[in-house]
PyMOL Python script that loads the backbone (N, CA, C, O; Angstrom):
from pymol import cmd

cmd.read_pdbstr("""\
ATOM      1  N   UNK A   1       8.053   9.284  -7.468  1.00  0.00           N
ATOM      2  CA  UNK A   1       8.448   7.918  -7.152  1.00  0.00           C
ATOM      3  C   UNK A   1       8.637   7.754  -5.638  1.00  0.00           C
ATOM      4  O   UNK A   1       8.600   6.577  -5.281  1.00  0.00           O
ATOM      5  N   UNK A   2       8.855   8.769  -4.540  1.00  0.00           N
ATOM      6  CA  UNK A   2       9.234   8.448  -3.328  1.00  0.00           C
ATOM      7  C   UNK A   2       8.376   8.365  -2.853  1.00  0.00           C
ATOM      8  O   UNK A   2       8.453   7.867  -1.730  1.00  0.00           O
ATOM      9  N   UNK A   3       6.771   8.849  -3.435  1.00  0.00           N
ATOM     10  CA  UNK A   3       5.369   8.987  -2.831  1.00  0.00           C
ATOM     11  C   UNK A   3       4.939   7.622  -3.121  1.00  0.00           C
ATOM     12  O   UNK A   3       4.266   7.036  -2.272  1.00  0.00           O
ATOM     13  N   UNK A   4       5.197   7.134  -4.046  1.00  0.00           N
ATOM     14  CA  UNK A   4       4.655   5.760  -4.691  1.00  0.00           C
ATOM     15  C   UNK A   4       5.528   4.720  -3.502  1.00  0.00           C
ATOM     16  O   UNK A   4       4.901   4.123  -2.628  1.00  0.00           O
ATOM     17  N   UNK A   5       6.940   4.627  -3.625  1.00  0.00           N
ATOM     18  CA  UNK A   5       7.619   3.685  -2.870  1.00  0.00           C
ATOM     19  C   UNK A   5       7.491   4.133  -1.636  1.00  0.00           C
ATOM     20  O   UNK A   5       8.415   3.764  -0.912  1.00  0.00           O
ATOM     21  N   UNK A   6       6.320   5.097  -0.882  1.00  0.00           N
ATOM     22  CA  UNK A   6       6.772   5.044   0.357  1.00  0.00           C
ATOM     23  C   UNK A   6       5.184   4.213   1.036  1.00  0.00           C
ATOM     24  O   UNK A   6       4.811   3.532   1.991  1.00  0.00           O
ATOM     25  N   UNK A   7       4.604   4.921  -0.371  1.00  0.00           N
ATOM     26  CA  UNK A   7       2.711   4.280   0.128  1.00  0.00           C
ATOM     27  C   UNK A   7       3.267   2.710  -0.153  1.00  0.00           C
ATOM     28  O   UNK A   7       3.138   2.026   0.862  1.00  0.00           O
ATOM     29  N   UNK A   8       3.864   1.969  -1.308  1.00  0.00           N
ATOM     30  CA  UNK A   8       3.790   0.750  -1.430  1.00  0.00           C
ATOM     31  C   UNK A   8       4.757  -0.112  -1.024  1.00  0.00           C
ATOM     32  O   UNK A   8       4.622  -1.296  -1.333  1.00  0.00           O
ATOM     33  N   UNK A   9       6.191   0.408  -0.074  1.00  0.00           N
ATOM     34  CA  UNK A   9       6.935   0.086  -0.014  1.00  0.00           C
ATOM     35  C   UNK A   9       7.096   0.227   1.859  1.00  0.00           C
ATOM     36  O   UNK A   9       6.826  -0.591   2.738  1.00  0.00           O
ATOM     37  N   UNK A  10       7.599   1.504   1.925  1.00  0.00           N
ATOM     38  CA  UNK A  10       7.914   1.532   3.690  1.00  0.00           C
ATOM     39  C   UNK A  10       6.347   1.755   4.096  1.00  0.00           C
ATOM     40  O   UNK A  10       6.297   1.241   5.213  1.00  0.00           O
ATOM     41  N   UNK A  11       5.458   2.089   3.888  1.00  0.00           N
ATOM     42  CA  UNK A  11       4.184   1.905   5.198  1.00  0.00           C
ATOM     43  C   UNK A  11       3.987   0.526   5.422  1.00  0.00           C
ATOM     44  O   UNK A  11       3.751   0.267   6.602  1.00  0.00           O
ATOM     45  N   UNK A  12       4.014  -0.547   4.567  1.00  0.00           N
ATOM     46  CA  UNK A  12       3.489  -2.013   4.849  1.00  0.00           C
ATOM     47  C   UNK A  12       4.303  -2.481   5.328  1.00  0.00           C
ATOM     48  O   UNK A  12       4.046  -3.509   5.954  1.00  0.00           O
ATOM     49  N   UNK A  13       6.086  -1.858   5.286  1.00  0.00           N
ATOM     50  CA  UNK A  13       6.999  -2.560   6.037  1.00  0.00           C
ATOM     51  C   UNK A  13       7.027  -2.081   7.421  1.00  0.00           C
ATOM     52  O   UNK A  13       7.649  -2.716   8.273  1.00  0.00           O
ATOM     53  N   UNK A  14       6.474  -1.140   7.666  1.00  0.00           N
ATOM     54  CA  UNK A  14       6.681  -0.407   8.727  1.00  0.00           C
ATOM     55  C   UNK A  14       5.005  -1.239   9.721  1.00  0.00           C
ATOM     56  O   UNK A  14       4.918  -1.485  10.924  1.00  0.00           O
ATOM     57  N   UNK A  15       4.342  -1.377   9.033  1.00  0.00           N
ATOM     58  CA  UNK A  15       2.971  -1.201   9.950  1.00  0.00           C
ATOM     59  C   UNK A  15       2.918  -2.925   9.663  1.00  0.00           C
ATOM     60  O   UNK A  15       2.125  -3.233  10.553  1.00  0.00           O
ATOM     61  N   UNK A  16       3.211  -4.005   9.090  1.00  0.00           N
ATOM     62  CA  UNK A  16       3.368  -5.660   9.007  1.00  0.00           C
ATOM     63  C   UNK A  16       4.129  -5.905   9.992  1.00  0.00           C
ATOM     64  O   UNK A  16       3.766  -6.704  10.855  1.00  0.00           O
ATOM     65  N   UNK A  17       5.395  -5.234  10.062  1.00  0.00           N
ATOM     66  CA  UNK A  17       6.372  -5.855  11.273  1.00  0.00           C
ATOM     67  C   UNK A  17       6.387  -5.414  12.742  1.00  0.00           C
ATOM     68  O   UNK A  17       6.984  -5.959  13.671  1.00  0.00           O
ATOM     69  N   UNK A  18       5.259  -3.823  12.784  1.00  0.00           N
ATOM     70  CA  UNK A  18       4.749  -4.058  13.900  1.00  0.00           C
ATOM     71  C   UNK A  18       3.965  -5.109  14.375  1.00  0.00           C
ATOM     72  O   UNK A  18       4.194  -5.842  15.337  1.00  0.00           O
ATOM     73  N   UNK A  19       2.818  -5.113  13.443  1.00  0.00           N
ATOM     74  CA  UNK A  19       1.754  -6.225  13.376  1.00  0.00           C
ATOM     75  C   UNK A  19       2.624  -7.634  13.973  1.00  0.00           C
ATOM     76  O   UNK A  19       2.363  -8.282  14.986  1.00  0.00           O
ATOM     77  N   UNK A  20       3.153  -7.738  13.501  1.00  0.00           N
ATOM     78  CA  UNK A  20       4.012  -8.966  13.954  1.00  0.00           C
ATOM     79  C   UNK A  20       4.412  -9.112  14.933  1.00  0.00           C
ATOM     80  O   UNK A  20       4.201 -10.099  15.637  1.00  0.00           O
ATOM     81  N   UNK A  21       5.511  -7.568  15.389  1.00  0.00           N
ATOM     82  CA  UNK A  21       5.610  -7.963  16.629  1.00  0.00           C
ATOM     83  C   UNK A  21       4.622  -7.558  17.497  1.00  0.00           C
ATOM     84  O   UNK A  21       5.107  -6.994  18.478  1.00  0.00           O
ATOM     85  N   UNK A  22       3.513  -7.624  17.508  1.00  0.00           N
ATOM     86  CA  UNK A  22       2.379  -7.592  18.267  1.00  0.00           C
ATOM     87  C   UNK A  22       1.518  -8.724  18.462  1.00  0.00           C
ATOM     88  O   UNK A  22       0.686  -8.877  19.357  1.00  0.00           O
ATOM     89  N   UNK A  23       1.871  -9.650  17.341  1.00  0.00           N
ATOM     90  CA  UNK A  23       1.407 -11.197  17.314  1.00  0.00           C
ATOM     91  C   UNK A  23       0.345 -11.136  16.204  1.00  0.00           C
ATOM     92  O   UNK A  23      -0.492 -12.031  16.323  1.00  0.00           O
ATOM     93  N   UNK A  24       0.146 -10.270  15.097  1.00  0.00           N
ATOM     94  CA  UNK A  24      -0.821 -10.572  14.792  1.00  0.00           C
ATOM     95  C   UNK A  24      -0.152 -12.136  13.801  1.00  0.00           C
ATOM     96  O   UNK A  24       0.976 -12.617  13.908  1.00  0.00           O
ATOM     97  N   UNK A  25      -1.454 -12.692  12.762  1.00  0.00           N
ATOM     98  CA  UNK A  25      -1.397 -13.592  11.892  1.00  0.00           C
ATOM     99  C   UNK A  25      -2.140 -13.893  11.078  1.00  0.00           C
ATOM    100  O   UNK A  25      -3.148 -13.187  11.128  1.00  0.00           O
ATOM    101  N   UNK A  26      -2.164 -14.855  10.066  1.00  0.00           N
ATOM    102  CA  UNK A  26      -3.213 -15.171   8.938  1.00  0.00           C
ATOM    103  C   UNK A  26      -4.069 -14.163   8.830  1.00  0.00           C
ATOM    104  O   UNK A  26      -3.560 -13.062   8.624  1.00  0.00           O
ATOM    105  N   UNK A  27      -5.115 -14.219   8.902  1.00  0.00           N
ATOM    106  CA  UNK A  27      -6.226 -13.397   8.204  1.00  0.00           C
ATOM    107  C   UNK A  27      -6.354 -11.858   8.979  1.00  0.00           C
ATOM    108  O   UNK A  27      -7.173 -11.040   8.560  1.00  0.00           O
ATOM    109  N   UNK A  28      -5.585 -11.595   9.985  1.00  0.00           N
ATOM    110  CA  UNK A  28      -5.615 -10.501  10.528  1.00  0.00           C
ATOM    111  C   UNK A  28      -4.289  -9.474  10.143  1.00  0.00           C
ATOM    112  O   UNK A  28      -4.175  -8.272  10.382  1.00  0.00           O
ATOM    113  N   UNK A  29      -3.592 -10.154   9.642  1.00  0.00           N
ATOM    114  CA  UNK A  29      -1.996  -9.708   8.926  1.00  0.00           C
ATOM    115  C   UNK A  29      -2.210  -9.247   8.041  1.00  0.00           C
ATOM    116  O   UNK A  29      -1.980  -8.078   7.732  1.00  0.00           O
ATOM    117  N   UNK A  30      -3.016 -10.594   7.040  1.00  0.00           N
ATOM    118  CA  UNK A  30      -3.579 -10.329   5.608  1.00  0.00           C
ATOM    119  C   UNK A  30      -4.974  -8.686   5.882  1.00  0.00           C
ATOM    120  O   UNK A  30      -5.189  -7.923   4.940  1.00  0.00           O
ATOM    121  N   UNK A  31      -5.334  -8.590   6.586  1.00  0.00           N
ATOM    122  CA  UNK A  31      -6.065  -7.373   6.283  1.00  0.00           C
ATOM    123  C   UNK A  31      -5.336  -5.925   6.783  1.00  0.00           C
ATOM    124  O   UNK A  31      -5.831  -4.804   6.663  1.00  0.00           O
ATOM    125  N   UNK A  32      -3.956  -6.282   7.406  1.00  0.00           N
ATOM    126  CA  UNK A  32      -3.146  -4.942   7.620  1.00  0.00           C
ATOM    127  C   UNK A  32      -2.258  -4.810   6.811  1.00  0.00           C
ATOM    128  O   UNK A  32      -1.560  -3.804   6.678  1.00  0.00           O
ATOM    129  N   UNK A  33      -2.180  -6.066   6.032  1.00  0.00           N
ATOM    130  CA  UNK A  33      -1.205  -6.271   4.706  1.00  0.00           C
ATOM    131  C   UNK A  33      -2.132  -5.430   3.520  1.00  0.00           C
ATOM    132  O   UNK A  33      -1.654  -4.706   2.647  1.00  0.00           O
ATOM    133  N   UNK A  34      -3.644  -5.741   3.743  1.00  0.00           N
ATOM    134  CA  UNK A  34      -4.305  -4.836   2.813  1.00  0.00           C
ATOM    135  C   UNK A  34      -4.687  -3.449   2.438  1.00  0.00           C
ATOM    136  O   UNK A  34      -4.795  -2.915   1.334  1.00  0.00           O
ATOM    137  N   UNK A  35      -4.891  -2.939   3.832  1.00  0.00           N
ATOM    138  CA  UNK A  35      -4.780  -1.590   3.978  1.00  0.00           C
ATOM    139  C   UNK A  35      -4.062  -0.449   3.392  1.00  0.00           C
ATOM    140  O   UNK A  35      -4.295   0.509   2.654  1.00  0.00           O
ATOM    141  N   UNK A  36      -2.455  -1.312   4.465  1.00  0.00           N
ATOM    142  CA  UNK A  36      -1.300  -0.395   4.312  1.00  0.00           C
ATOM    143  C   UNK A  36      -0.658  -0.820   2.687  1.00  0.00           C
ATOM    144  O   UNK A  36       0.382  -0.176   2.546  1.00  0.00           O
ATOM    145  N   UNK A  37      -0.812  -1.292   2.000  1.00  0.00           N
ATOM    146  CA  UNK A  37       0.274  -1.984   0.613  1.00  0.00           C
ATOM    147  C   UNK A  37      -0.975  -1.515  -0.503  1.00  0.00           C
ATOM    148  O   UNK A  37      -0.731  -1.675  -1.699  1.00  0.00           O
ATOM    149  N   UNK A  38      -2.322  -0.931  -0.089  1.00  0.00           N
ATOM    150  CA  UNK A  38      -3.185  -0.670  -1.095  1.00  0.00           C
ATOM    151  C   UNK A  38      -2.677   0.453  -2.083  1.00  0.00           C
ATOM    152  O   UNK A  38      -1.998   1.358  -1.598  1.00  0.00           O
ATOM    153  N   UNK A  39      -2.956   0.456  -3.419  1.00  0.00           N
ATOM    154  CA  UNK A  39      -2.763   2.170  -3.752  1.00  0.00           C
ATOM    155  C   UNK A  39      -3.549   2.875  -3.829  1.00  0.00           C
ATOM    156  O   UNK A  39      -4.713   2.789  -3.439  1.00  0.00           O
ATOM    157  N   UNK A  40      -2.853   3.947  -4.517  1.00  0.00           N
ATOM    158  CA  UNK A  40      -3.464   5.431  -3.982  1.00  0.00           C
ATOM    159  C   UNK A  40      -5.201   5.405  -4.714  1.00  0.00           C
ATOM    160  O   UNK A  40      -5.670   4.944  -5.754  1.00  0.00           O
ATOM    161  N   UNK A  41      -5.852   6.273  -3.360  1.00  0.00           N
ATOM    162  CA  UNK A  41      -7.562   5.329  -4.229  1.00  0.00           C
ATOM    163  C   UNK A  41      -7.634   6.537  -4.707  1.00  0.00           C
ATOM    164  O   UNK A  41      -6.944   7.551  -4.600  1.00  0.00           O
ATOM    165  N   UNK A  42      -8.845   6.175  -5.399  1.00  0.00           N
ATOM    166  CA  UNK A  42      -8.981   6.976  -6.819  1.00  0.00           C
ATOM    167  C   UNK A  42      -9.726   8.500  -6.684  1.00  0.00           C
ATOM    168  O   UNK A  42      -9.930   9.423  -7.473  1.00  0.00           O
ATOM    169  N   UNK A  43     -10.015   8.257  -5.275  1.00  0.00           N
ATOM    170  CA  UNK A  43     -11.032   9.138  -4.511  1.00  0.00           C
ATOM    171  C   UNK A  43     -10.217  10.548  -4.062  1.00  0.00           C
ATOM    172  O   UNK A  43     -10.670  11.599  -3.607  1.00  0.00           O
ATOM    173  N   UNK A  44      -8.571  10.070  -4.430  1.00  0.00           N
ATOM    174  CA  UNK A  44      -7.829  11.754  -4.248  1.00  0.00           C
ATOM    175  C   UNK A  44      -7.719  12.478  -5.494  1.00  0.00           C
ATOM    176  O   UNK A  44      -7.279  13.610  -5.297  1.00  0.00           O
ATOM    177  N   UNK A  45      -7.927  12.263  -6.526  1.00  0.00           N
ATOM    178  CA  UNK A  45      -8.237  13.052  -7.824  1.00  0.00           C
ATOM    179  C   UNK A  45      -9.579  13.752  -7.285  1.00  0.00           C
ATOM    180  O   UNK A  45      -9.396  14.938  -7.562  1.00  0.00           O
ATOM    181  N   UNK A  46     -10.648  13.656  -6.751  1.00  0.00           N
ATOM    182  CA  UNK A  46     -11.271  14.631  -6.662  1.00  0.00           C
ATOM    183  C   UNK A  46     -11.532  15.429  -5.508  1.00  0.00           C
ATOM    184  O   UNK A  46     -12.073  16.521  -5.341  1.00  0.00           O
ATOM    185  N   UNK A  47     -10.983  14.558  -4.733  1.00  0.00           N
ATOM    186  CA  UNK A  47     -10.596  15.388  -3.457  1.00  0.00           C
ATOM    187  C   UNK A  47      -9.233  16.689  -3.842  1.00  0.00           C
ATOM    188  O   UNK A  47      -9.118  17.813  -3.353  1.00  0.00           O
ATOM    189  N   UNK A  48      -8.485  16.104  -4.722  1.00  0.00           N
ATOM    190  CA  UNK A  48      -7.289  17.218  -5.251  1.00  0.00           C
ATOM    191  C   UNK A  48      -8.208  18.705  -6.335  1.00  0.00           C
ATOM    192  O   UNK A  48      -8.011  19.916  -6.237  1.00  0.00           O
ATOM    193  N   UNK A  49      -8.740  18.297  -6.851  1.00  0.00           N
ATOM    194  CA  UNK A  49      -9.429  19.368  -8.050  1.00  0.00           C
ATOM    195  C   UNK A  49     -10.420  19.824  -6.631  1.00  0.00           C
ATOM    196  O   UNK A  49     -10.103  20.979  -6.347  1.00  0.00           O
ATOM    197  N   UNK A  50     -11.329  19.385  -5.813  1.00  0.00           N
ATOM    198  CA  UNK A  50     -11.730  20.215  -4.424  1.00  0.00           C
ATOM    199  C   UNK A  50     -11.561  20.934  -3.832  1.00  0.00           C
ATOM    200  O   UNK A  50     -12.331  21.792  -3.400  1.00  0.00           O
ATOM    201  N   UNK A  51      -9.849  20.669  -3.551  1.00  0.00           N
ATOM    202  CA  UNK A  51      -9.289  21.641  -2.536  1.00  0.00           C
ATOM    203  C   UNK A  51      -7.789  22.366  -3.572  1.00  0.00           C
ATOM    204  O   UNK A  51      -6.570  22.349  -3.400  1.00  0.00           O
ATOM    205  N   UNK A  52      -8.547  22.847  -4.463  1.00  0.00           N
ATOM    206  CA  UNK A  52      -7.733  23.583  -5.884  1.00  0.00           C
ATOM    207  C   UNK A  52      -5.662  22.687  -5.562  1.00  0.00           C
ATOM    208  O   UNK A  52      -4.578  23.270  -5.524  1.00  0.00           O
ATOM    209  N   UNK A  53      -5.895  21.601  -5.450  1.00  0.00           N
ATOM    210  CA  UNK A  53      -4.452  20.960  -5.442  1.00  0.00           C
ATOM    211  C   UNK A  53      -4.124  20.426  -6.948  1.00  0.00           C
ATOM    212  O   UNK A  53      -4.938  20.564  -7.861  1.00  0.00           O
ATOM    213  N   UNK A  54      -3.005  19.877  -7.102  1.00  0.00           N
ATOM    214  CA  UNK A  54      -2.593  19.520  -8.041  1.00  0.00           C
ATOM    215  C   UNK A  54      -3.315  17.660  -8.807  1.00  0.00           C
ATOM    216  O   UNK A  54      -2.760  16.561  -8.812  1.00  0.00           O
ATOM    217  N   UNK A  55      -4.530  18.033  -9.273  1.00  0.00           N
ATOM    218  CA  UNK A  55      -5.342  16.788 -10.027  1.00  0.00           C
ATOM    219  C   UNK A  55      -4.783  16.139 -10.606  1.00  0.00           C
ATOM    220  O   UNK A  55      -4.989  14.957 -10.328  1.00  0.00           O
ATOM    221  N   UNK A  56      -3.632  16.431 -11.875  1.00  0.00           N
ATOM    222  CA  UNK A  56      -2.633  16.023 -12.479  1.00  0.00           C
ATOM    223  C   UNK A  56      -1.923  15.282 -11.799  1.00  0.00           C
ATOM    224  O   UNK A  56      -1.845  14.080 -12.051  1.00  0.00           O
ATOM    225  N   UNK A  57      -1.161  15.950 -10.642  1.00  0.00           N
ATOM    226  CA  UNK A  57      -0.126  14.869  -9.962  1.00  0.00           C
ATOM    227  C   UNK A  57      -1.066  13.363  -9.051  1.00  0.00           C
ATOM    228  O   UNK A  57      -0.733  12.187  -8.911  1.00  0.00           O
ATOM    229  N   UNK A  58      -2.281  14.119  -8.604  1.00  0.00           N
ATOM    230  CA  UNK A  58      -3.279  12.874  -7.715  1.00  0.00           C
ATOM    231  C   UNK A  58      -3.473  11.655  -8.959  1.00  0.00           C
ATOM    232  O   UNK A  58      -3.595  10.534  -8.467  1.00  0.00           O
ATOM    233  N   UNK A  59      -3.511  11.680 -10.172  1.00  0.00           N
ATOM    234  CA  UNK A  59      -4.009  11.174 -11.103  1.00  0.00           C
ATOM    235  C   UNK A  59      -2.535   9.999 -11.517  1.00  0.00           C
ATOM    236  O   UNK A  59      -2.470   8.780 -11.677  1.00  0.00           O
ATOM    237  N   UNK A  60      -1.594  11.030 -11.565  1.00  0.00           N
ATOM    238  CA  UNK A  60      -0.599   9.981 -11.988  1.00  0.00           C
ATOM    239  C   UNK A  60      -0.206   9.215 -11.175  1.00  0.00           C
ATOM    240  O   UNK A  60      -0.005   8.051 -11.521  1.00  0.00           O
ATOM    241  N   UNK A  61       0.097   9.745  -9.459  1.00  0.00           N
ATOM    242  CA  UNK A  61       0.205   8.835  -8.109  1.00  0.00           C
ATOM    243  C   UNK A  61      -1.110   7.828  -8.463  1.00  0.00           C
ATOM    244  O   UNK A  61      -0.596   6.712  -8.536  1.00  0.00           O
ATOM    245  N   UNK A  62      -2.688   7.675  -8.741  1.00  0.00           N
ATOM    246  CA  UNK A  62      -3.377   7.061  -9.071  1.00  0.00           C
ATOM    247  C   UNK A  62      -2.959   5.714 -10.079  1.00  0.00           C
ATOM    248  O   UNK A  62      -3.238   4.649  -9.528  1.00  0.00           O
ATOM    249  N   UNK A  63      -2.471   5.597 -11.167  1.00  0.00           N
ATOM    250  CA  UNK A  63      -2.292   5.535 -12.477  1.00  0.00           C
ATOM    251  C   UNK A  63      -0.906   4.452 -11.437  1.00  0.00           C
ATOM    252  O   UNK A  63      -1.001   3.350 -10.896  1.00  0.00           O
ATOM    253  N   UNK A  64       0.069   5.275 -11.530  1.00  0.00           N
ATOM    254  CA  UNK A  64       1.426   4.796 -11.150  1.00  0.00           C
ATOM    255  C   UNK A  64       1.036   3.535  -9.817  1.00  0.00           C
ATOM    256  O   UNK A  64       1.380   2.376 -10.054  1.00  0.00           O
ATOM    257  N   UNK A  65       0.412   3.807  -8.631  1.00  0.00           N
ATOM    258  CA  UNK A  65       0.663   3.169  -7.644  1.00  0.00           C
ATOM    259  C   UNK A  65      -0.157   1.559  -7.827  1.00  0.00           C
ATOM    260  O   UNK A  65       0.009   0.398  -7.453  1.00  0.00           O
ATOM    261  N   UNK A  66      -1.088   2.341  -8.626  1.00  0.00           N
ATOM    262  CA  UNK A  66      -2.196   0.494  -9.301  1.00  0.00           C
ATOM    263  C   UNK A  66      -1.215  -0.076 -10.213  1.00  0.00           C
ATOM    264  O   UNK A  66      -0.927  -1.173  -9.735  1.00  0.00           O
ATOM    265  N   UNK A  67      -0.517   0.125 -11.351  1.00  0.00           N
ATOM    266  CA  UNK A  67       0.449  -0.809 -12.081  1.00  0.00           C
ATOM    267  C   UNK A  67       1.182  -1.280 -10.686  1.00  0.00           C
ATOM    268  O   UNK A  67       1.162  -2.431 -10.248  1.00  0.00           O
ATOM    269  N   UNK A  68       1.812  -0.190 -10.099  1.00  0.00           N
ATOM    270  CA  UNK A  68       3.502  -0.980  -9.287  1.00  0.00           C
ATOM    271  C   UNK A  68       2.596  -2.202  -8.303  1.00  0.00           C
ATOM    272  O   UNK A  68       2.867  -3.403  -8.302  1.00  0.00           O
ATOM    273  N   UNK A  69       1.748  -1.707  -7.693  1.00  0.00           N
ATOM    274  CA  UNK A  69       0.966  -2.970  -7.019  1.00  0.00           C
ATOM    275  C   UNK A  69       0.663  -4.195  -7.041  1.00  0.00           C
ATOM    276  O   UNK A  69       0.270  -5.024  -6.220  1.00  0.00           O
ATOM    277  N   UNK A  70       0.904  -4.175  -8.089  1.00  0.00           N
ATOM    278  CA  UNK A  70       0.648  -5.768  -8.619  1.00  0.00           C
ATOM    279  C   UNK A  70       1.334  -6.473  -8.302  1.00  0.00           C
ATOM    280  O   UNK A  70       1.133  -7.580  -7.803  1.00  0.00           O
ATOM    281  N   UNK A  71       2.854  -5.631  -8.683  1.00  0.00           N
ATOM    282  CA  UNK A  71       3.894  -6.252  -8.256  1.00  0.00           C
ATOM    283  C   UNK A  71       4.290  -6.728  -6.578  1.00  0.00           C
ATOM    284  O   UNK A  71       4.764  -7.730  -6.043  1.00  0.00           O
ATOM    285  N   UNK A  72       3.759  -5.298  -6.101  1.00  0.00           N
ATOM    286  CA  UNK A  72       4.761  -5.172  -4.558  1.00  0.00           C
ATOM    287  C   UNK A  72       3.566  -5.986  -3.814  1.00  0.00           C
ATOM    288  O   UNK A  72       3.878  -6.778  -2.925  1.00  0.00           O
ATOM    289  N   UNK A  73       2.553  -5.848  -4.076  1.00  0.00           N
ATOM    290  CA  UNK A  73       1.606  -6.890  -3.355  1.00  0.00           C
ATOM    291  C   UNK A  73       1.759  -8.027  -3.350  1.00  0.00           C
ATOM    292  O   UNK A  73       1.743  -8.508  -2.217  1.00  0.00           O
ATOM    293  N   UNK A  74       1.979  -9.030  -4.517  1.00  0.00           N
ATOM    294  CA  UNK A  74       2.603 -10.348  -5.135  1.00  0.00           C
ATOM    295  C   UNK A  74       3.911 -10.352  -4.121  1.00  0.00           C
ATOM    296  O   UNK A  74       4.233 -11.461  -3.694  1.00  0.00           O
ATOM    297  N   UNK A  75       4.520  -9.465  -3.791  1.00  0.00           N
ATOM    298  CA  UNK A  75       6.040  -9.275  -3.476  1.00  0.00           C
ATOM    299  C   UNK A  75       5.745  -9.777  -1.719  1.00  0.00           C
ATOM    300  O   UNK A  75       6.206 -10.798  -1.208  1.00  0.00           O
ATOM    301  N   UNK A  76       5.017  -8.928  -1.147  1.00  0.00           N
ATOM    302  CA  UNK A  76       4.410  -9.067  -0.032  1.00  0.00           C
ATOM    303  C   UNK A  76       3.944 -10.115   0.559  1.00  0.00           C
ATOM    304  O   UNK A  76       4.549 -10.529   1.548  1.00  0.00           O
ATOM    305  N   UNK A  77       2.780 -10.781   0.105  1.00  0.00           N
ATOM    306  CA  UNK A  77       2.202 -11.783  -0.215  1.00  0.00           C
ATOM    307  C   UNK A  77       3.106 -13.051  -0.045  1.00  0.00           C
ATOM    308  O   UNK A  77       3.117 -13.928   0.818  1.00  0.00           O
ATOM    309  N   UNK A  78       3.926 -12.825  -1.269  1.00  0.00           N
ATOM    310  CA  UNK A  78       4.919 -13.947  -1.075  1.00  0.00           C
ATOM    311  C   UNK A  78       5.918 -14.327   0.164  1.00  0.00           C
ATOM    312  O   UNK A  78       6.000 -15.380   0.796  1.00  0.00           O
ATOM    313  N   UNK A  79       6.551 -13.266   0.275  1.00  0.00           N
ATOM    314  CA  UNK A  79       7.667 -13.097   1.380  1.00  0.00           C
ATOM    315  C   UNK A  79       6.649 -13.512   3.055  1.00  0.00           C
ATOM    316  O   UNK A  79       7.103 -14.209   3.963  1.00  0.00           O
ATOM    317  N   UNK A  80       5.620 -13.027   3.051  1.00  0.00           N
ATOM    318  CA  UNK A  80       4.800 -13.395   4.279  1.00  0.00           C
ATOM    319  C   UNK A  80       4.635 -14.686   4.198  1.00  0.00           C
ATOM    320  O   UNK A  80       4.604 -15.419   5.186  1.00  0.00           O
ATOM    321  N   UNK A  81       4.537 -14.998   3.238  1.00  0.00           N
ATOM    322  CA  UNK A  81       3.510 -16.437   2.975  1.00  0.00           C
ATOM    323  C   UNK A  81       4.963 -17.700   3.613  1.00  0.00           C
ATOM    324  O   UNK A  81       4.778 -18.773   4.187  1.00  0.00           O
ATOM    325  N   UNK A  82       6.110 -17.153   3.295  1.00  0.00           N
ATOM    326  CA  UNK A  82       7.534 -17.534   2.915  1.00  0.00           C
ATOM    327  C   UNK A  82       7.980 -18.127   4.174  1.00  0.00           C
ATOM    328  O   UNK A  82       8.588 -19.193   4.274  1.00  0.00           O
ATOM    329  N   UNK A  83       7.614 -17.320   5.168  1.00  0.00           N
ATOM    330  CA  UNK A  83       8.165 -16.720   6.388  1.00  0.00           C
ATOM    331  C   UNK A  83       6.770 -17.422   7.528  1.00  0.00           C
ATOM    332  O   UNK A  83       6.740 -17.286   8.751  1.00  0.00           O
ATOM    333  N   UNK A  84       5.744 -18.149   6.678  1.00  0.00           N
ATOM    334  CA  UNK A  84       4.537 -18.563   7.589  1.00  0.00           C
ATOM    335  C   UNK A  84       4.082 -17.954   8.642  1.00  0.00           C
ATOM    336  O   UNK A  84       4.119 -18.358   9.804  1.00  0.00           O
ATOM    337  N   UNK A  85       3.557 -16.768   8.153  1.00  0.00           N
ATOM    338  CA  UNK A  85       2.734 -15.575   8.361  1.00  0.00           C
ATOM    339  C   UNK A  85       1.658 -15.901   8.322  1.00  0.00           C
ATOM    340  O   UNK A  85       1.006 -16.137   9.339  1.00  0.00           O
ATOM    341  N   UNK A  86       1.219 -15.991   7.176  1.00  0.00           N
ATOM    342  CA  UNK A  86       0.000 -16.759   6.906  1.00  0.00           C
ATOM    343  C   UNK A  86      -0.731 -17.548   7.249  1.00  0.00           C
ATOM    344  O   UNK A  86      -1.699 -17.839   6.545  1.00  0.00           O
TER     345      UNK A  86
END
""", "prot")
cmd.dss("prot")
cmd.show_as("cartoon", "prot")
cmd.util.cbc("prot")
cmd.orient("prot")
């Protein structure tokens, strides 16, 4: 869970409010909003069974970070949108 809340939770808070205070906005926010708040791609399950790591755990960080996303993206999304970011 701290791997999940840190990819979907503190990197987008951390790397948006730089963005911000750097001036970004609208459609240039929205694509650092996309980056950093994405989950885990699907492309580390076989990068994990590659480099003999744990496939199992890449799979459930996989699995886990696409459900919570829905949410924290919506979450994101909103609060920017809120705040006329956008």
């Amino acid at each position: 869970m701290i791997t999940v809340g840190t990819r979907l939770v503190l990197a987008p808070l951390i790397m948006v409010t730089a963005a911000v205070k750097l001036g970004f906005t609208g459609e240039a926010l929205a694509c650092i909003l996309v980056v950093f708040a994405a989950p885990v791609a699907v492309s580390s399950i076989s990068m994990a069974q590659q480099m003999d790591g744990d496939e199992q755990l890449a799979a459930q960080l996989v699995v886990i970070s696409s459900a919570l996303s829905l949410l924290t993206l919506f979450v994101w999304i909103f609060s920017l949108g809120y705040f006329n970011l956008f």
